[in-house]
N, C-alpha and C positions, 0 to 999 in steps of 0.2 A: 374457533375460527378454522375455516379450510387451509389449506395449503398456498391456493392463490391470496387470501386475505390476509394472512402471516406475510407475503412475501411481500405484500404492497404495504403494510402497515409496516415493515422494517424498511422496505423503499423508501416512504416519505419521512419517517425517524430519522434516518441519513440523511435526507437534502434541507430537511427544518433545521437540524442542528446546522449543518454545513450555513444554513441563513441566519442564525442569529449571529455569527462570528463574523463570518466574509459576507459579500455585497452578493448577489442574484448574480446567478451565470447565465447566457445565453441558452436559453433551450428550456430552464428552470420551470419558470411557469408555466410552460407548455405539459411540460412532462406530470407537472403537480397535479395539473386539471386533470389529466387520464387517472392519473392514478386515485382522484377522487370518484372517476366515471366508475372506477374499477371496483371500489369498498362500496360504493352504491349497489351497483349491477350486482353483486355477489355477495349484497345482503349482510355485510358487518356490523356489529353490534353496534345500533342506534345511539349509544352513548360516542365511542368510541370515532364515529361518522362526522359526528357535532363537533368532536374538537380536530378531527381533517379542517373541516370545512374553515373553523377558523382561524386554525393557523396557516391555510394556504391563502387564505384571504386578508390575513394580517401582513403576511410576508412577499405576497407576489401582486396586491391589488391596492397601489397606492391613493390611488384615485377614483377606484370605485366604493361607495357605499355599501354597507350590508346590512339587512334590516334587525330592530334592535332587538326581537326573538331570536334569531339566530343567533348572533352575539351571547344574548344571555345565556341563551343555549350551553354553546360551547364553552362560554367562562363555567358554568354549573355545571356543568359533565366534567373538566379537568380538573376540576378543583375537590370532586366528589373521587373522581378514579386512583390521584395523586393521593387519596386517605386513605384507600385498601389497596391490598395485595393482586400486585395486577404484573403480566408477565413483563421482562425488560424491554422489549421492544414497545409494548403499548406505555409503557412509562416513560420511556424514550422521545415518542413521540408525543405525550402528554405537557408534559414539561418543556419541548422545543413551543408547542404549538400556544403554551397558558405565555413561556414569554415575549413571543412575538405578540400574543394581542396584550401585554401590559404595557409594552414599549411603544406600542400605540394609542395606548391611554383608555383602552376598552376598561370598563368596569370600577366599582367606587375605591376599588385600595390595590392597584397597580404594584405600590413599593411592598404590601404582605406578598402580592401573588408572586413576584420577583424572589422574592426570600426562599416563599416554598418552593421554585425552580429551581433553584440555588440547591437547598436542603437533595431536591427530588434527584434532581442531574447527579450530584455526588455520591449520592447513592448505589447508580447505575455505572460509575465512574466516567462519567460524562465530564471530566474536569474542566474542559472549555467554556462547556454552556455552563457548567455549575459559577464559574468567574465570572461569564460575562454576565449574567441574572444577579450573582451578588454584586459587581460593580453599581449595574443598573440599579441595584434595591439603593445601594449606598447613597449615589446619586441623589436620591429623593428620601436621604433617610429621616427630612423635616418633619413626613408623612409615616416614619415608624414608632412602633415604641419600642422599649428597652429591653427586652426581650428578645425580638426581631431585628432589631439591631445588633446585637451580641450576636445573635444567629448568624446574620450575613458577615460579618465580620471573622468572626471564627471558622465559616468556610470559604472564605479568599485568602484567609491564612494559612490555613492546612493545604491549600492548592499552589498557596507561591512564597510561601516561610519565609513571608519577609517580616523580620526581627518587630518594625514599629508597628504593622498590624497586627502581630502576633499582641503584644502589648497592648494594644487599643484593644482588644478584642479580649483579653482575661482582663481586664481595669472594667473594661463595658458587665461582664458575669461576674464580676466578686460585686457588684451592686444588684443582683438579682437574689430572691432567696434561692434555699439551696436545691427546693425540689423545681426550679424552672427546668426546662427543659435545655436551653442554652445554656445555663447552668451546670446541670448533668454535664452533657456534652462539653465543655470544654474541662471540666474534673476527666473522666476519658480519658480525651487526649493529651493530661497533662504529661504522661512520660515521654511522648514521642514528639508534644510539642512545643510547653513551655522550657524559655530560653534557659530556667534555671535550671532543669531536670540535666542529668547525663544519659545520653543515649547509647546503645549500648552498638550502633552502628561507627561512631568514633572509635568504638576498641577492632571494632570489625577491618577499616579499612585501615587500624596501624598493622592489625595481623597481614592484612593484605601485602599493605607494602614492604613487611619482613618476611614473605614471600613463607607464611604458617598458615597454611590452606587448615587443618583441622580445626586450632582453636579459632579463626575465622568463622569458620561454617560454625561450628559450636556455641559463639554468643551472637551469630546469626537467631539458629534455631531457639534460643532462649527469649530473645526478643520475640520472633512469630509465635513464640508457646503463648509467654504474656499477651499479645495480641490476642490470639484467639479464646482466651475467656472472654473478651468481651463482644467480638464477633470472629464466624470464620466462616468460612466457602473454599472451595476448590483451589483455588489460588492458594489462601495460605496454609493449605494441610497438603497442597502440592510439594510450596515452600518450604513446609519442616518439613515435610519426607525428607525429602532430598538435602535438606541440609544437614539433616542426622544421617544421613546417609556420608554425605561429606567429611565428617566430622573425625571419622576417625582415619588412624592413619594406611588400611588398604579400607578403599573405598565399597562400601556396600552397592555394586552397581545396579542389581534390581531392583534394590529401592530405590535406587535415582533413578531411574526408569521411569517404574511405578509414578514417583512425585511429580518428575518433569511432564509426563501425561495429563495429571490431573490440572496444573499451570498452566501448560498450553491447549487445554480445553477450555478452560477457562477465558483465556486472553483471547483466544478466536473471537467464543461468544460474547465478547465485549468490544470487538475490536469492529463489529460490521458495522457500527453506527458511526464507522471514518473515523476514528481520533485510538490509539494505543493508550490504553488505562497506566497513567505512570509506574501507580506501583507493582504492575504485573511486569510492565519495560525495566525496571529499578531491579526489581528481585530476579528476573530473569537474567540480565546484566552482570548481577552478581554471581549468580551460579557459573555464567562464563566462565568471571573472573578467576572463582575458584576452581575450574576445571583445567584452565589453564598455567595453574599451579602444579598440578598432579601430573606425573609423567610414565604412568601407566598405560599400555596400549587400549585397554579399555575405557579408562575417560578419555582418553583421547579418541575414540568412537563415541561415547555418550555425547562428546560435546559436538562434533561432525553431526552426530546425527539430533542432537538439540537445533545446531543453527538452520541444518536442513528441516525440520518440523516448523521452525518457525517462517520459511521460506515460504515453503510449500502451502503452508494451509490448510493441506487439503483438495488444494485444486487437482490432483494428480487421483483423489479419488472417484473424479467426476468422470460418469461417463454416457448422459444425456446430455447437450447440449442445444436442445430443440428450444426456440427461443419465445417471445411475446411479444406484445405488440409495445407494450412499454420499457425500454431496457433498461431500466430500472430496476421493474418489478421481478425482470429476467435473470439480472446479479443476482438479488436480494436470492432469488430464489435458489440458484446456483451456491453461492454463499450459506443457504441453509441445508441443500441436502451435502453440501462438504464438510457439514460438523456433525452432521447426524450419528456418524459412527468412524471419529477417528481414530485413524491407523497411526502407532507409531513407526516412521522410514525406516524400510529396507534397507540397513547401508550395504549389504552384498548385493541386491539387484542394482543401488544407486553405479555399484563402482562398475560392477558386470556393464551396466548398460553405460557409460566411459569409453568401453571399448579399445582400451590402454590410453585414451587422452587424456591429459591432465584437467585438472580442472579449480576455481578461485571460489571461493563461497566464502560471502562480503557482508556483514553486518554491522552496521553502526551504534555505538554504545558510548554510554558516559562511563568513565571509569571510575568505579567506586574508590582508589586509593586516592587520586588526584580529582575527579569531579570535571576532568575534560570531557569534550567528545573527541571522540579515536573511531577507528573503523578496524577491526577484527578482521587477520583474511586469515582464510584455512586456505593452504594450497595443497590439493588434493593429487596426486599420484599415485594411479593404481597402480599393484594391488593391495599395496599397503604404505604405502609413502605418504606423512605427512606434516609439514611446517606449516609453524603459526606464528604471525606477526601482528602485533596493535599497535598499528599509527596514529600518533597523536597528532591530531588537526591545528594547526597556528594558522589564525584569522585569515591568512591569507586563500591556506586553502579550504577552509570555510566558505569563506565570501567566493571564491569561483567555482564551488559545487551549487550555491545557492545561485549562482547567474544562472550557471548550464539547466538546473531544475527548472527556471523562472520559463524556459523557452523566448526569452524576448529576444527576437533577430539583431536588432541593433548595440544589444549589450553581448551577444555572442558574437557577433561583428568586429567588436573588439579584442575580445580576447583571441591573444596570439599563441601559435604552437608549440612554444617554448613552455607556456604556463601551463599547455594540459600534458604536456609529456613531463614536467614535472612532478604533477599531480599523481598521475597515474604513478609513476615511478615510487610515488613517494608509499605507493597503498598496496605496491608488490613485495610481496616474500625475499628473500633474495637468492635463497635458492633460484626459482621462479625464473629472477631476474640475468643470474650467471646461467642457465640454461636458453634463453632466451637469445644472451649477449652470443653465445655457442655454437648458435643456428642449430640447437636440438631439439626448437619448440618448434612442429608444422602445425599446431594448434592447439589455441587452449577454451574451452567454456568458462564463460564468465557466469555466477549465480549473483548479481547485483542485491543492494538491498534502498529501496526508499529513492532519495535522488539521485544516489549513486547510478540508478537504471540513465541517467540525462548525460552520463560520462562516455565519449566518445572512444571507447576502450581499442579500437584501431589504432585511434590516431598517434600514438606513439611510436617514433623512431626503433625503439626496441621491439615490436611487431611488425617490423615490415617486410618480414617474411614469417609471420606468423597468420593463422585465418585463429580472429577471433570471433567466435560465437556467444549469445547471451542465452540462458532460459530462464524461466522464472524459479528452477529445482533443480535436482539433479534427479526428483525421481519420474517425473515430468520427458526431462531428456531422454530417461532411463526406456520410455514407452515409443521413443520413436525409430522412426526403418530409417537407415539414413539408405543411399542409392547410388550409386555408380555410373546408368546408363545416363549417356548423354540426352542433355533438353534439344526435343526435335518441336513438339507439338505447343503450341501457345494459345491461351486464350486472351485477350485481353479486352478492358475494361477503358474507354479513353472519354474523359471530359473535354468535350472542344473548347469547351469555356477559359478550360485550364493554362495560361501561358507554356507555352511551348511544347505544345500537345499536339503541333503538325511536326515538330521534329522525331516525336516517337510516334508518330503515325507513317512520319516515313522512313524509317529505319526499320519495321517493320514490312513494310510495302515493299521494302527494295531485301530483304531478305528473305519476304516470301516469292517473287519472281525472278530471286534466283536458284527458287528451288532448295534452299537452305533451310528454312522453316516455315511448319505449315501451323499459319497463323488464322485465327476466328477473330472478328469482332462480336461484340455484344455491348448491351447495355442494361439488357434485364436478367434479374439473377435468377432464374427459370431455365433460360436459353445458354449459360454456361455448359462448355462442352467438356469432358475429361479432357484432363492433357498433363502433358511435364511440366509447363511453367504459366502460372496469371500472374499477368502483369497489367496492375490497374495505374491510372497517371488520372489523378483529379483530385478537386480539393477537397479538403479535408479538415472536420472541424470534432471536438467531444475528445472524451477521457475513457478508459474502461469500457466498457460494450457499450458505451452512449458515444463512441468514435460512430460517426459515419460519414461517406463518401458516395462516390457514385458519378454518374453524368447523363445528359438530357433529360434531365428531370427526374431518374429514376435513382431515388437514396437508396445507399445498399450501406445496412448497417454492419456491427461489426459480428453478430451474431448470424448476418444475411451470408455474409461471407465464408465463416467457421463452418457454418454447415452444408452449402452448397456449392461449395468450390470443389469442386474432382480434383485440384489439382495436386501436385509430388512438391513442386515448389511454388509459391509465390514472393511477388514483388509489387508492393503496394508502394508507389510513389506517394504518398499524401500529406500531408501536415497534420501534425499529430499522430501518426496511422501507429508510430511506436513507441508512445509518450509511455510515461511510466504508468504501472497499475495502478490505481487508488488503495490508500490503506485499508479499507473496509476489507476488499476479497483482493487476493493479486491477480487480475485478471485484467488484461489486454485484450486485442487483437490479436498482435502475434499468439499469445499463453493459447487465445480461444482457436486458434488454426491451428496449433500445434497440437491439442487437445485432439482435433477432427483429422488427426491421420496427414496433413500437411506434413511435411521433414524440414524444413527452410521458409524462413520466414523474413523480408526484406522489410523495414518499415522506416518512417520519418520519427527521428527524437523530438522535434522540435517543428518551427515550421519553415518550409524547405524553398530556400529560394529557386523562383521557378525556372529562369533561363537555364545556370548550371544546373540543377533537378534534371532537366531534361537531357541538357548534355553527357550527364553521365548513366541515365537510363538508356539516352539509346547508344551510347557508347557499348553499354552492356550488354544489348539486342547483339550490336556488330558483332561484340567479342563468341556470345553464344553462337552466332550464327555461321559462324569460323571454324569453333573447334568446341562447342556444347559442353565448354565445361563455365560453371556459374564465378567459382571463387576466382578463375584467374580473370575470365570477364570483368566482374567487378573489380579487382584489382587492376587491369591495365586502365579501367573507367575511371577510377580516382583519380589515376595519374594525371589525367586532362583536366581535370577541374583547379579552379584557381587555388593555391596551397592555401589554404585558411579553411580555420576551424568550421564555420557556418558553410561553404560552398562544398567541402572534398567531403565533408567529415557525418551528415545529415541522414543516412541512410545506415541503419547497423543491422546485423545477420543475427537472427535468432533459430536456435535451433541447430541443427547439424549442417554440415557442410557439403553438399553431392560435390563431388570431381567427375 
């Protein structure tokens, strides 16, 4: 396969999975169709084509027919490619595409084909689709035999170890003989999964919480040794590296290096098809934990610069951003030449490029003594300052990261400022937090992780004389000019369509005739002119580089924008314009204009109500157009906005900060 053909067949392996889980998104089937034009046009192997067609046809075409060759087609192509060795991506989208057409009833044994999705997904560590295909198989397990039964059962159990189908599922294989293959397979995994066995992870997380990081790591790596007789890959020879590296009491840190490299290459290349393979999140997790044990100034760098590899991704090694017509295909592709040859972080150019600001790098984790989720911060202090704190999540503030992620305006409507300045508070150092309370912090970079990125990290009492900025790295940050010179020149970008889009057309108007700033309209991305500041106001819909926006008819996506924007700074009023990355590649809007030489990146978290939207956009204009500096613009901007979370708070700064 070429390069474009890889990048479209990992394209649509991501949106089939993403469809057998969640419902069709807006845009879905549109994007599906191109990207079938796409494996056409560029000649993909014939097999491979057959089961596009049918899984985009299973999943995006409820109501149209499709003739019963092609069906057969595609069922006998996935079900031929699913028995030999075929790269992860075409298995990926093999298995999304065999179970959307079983869950439509194409073909005479729906509940086998289900099973071997089941079997195929888990393999690839696809755990979502591998649960939803064995539910599905289960479903109809009238239509299994015993065999196939035991199968699907034994992998809904290894993916959600709940005790009665762990049961049901060795009760189902001790009536099979002993050379079945469900058989085999659950003999396997009996150390790691029948309830009687002792696992040697119970001794793991009491060393844990006796705060004995060697022998920890030590029946760590005894377990991945066992493991890997029976299978290994990257992952877990990453994992013992590194945990015989841990093991003793000064830490071997090249081998942990070495180990952590080979793990987080891994987990990339599993991570593009949207979903984090548990047990690369579980074992990585763990190493944290154990690092966080050690109080040597070197793990204490190996783990700074673990949480930063796992940030980054890679995105920081990109440096084509020239796009496609499907942006889709454009990620995928972006996504694959950032693993092509990864780099372990810099932590000297990360802190160099700090530039003495501090900085928070946030990672969400279950913790293996307790089994919570917590969130991990490193507060970063160059040039060698470093505290670490794991906050343990109680449902509360669970349930109000998971609203802020949701984006839904009327449930962020709700929520009052008292509960995200708790929030925040609750996920700061305290260090952090007595420098803060000090007035010693004039800024600090946030590195988010996951829905953390939907946290209105401003909005806290204890920053209000702090400029906080977000980036997707620090090595990422580490690549950008921040600037000095005051914004004179503007281009901007206005949807008339957009409520209150003649208010920032005339706060613009009346500060270009007073000779304060010399502003350009436009509407086509061609006709953009260099300048200090774009400032687009329009609506705005999509995730990751499938964000776009624009006005009078002319979409400008979010790759339109990264590459053809001259500008120093931008301000994307939009909805969504600064939603979080998708798990696949961490990539935005803002990441992709930060990436093109952009310094400041203004975007919507969420979707942004439009009258105050406006109000405090062109409050912003005013404030530039006064005295050209952005941070205090923006800040006297908020001030006018109604005090609540959804109205002041919608608009967060990525990137560096010009004064």
């Amino acid at each position: 396969m070429n390069e474009r053909v890889a990048a479209t067949v990992a394209a649509l392996a991501e949106q089939l999975c993403r469809r057998c889980i969640e419902p069709a998104q807006p845009g879905d089937a549109e994007s599906a169709r191109l990207m079938i034009n796409v494996l056409a046009d560029e000649q993909a192997p014939t097999e491979l084509l057959a089961v596009a067609v049918g899984g985009v046809w299973s999943a995006y075409r409820p109501d149209t027919p499709l003739r019963d060759d092609l069906i057969s087609a595609a069922l006998g192509c996935a079900r031929a490619l699913l028995r030999t060795e075929i790269s992860d991506t075409a298995r990926s989208l093999t298995s999304a595409a065999l179970g959307l057409l079983a869950v439509r009833g194409a073909g005479d044994q729906p509940a086998v084909d289900l099973v071997n999705v089941a079997v195929s997904a888990r393999r690839v560590e696809q755990h979502d689709v591998a649960l939803w295909a064995a539910t599905e198989a289960l479903a109809r397990r009238g239509s299994l035999g015993a065999s196939h039964e035991a199968m699907a059962l034994l992998t809904a159990a290894v993916i959600t170890r709940d005790p009665a189908m762990i049961r049901d599922a060795y009760d189902r294989a001790a009536s099979l003989p002993a050379d079945d293959l469900a058989a085999r397979s659950a003999e396997a995994l009996r150390a790691t999964l029948h309830p009687d066995e002792t696992w040697a992870l119970h001794a793991a997380g009491e060393a844990v919480r006796a705060e004995d990081r060697p022998n920890a790591a030590a029946s760590l790596a005894d377990e991945i040794a066992a493991l890997r007789v029976q299978t290994d890959d990257d992952l877990l020879e990453g994992l013992h590296r590194t945990l015989t590296a841990l093991s003793t009491e000064d830490i071997d840190v090249q081998s942990a290096r070495q180990g952590l490299m080979l793990a987080v290459g891994h987990l990339r290349r599993r991570q593009r098809f949207g979903r984090v393979p548990p047990v690369a999140r579980a074992g990585l997790d763990i190493i944290i934990d154990l690092l966080t044990l050690a109080t040597t100034a070197e793990a204490a760098n190996v783990l700074t610069e673990l949480v930063e590899a796992l940030a980054d991704a890679g995105l920081s090694e990109l440096v084509d951003l020239t796009g496609d017509e499907v942006p889709a295909i454009a990620q995928a592709r972006l996504m694959g030449l950032a693993q092509s040859q990864p780099v372990w972080p810099d932590l000297g150019r990360c802190l160099g490029g700090l530039r003495g600001q501090p900085a928070l790098l946030l990672r969400r984790q279950r913790m293996l003594s307790t089994g919570q989720l917590s969130v991990l911060g490193l507060y970063v202090v160059p040039p060698d300052g470093l505290a670490i704190k794991k906050a343990t999540l109680d449902s509360a503030a669970s349930l109000l990261i998971d609203q802020l992620a949701t984006g839904d305006p009327k449930t962020i409507a709700s929520i009052g400022p008292a509960a995200t300045d708790e929030l925040i508070r609750t996920l700061l150092p305290r260090g952090l937090i007595e420098r803060a309370t000090d007035g010693r912090l004039p800024s600090l970079l946030v590195v988010p992780d996951g829905p953390l990125w939907s946290i209105p990290w401003q909005a806290t009492d204890l920053f209000s004389h702090t400029h906080v900025t977000l980036a997707p790295s620090l090595s990422v940050h580490a690549g950008l000019v921040a600037t000095a010179v005051p914004l004179r020149r503007v281009t901007a970008v206005i949807d008339d369509d957009a409520p209150g889009a003649q208010l920032v057309f005339d706060a613009l108007q009346e500060a270009r005739a007073a000779g304060l700033l010399e502003v350009q309209f436009s509407r086509r991305i061609d006709h953009l002119a260099a300048c200090d500041l774009l400032i687009v106001f329009a609506h705005g819909h999509g995730r990751g580089l499938q964000f776009q926006t624009g006005g009078g008819g002319q979409p400008l996506s979010a790759l339109d924008l990264a590459t053809a924007a001259p500008a120093r700074v931008a301000l994307v009023a939009a909805c969504w314009s600064a939603a979080a990355p998708p798990v696949s590649f961490p990539i935005n809007l803002p990441a992709a204009m930060l990436l093109s030489g952009v310094a400041t990146v203004i975007g919507g978290l969420w979707p942004l109500p439009a009258r105050s939207t406006a109000e405090v956009v062109s409050a912003t204009i005013a404030g530039i157009a006064r005295h050209g500096r952005l941070d205090r613009a923006l800040a006297e901007a908020r001030e006018t906005a109604e005090p609540t979370v959804l109205h002041r708070w919608g608009l967060a700064v990525h990137g560096t900060m010009p004064v």
